[in-house]
N, C-alpha and C positions, 0 to 999 in steps of 0.2 A: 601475420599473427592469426594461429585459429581461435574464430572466436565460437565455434559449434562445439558442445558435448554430447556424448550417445545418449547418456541418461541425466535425469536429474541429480540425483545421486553424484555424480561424479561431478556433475556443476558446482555441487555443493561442497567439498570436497577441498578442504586447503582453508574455507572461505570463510564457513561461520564457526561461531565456539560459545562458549557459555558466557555471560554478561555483556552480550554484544546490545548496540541500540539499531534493529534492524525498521526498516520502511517495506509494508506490502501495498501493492495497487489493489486495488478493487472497491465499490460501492454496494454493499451487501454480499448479495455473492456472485455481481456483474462482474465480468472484467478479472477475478481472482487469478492469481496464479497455482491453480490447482497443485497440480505434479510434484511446484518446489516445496507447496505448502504439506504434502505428503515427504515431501524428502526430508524437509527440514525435523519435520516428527519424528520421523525412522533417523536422523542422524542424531538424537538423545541430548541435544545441547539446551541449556536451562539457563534459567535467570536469563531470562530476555525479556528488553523494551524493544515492545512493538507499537509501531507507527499504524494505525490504519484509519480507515473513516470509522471501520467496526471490529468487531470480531469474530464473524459469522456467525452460527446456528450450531447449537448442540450437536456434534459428532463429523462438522462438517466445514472448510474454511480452516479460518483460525482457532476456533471451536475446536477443533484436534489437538490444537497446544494446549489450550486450556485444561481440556480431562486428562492429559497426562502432566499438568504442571510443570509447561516448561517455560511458560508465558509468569514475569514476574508485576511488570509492570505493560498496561496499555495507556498509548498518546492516543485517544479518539477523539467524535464527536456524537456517535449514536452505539448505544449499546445495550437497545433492545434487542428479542430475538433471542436470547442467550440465559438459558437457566441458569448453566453452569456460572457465568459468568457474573450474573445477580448472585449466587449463593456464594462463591469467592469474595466478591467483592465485602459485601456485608456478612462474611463475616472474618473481614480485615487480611483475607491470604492474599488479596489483590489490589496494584497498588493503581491507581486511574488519575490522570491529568484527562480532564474535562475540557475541550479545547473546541469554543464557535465551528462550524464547517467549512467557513469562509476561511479563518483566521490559519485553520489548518492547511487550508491548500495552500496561502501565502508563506507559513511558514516551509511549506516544502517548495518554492518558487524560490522562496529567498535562499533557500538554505544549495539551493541549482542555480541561481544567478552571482552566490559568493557575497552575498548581500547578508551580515550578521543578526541584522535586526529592522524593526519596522514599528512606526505606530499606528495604531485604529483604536475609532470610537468605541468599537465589539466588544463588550463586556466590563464596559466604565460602569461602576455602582452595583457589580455585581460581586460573586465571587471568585470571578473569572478573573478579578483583577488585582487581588492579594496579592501583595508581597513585589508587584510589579511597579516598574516607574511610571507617575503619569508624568506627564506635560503638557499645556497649557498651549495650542493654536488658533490664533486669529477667535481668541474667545474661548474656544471647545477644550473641551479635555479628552487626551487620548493617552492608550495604556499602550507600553512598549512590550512588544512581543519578539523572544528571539527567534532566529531560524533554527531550521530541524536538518542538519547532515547526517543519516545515519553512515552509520560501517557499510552497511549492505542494502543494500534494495531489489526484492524479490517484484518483478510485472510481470503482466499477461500484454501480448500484441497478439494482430491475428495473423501478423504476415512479418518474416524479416527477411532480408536477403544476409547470403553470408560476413557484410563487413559489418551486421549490427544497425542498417538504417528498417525503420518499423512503419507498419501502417495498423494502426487501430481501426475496430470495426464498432460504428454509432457510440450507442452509450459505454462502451465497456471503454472506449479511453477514459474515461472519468478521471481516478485518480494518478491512473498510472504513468504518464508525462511527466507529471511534476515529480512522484517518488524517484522515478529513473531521472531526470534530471539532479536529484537530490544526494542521489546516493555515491559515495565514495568507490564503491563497486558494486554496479548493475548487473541483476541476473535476468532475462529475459524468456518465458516461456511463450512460445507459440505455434500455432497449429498451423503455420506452412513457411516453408523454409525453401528460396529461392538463389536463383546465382546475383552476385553481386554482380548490379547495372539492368537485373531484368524490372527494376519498379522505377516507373518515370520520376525524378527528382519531384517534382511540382506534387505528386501524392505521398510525397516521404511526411510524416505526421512526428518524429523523432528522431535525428539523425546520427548514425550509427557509436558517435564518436564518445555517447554517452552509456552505452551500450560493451560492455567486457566480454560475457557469455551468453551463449545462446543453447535454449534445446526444444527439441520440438514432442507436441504430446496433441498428437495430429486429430485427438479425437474425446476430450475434455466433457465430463457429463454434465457440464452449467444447469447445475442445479435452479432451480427456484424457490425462492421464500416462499411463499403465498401462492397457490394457483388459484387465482379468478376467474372464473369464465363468465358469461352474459346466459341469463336464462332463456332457454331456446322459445321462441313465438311459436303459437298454435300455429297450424295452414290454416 
């Protein structure tokens, strides 16, 4: 089975459609999957729920879906960063499920382990925990949270070989394990594309079998939020 496409575009291609509930990786704009998140824009498909930690930065990320209104609903946890996305939201074009950070990465664990549902403490007494069941452990009360399977899951890896097994580079694995674990079909973007057998098992960080498509976009402008820099000292 080839799991390689020439472009992103064609990965996409059969895959997504309009009211799908799709999963992206990334933590800000670490880790993102650029290329699909441009293709996914260019292929016009609307009313979508997206999964993400965020929804990037005005013009950029999932930010792209946002200005062209193809994003209906976001599952996050932080969604600063984002004009457009304050301005939709308030003023009711966008629909937002507010979801702990924690809560969110279990719900995409569980939702990759076949595991329907779970409970935690995370947002007992708040509003996190409306309309949810609680139940009563060894004293505590805990609110049930279900798993998240999307249709599709769009990742960034830094490395796959052809049958689909990945290597993530530091922080940019963050979220994206668990969405490619999650997802019903995995799209994976990455910047080197190797023969199946050249990555020693023991460095595999994901292994392939989670993994459908593959494309590579060998040179990704990982943008940054914020640049910082440290004020340079006198000599």
């Amino acid at each position: 089975m080839n799991k390689v496409y020439p472009s992103a575009d064609e990965a996409l291609r059969g895959v997504v459609r309009d009211g799908q509930l799709l999963a992206v990786g990334g933590f800000g704009l670490c880790g993102i999957p650029e290329a699909l998140i441009a293709a996914l824009r260019d292929s016009a498909v609307k009313g979508l729920t997206v999964i993400s930690n965020n929804a990037g930065v005005d013009g950029f990320g999932l930010g792209q879906l946002l200005e062209t209104r193809q994003i209906k609903k976001m599952i996050s946890s932080y969604v600063g960063e984002n004009k457009e996305f304050e301005r939709q939201y308030l003023a009711g074009e966008l629909e937002l499920e507010f979801t702990p950070q924690g809560t969110l990465a279990e719900k995409l664990r569980a939702g990759g382990a076949g595991i329907p549902a779970f409970f935690t403490k995370t947002g007992v007494g708040t509003v996190v925990a409306e309309g949810k069941e609680l139940r009563e452990f060894d004293g505590e009360t805990y609110v049930m949270e279900r798993a998240l399977m999307p249709e599709v899951s769009l990742v960034k890896a830094f490395k796959a070989d052809k049958s689909g097994n990945l290597v993530f580079r530091r922080t940019a694995r963050n979220f994206n394990p668990a969405a490619a674990m999650a997802g019903k079909l995995t799209i994976v973007e990455v910047e080197q594309l190797v023969e199946t057998g050249s990555i020693d098992p023991d460095d595999v960080h994901l292994p392939g079998i989670y993994v459908h498509r593959i494309v590579v976009n060998a040179n990704p402008e990982k943008r940054i939020e914020k640049v910082t820099l440290s004020p340079k000292k006198e000599a």
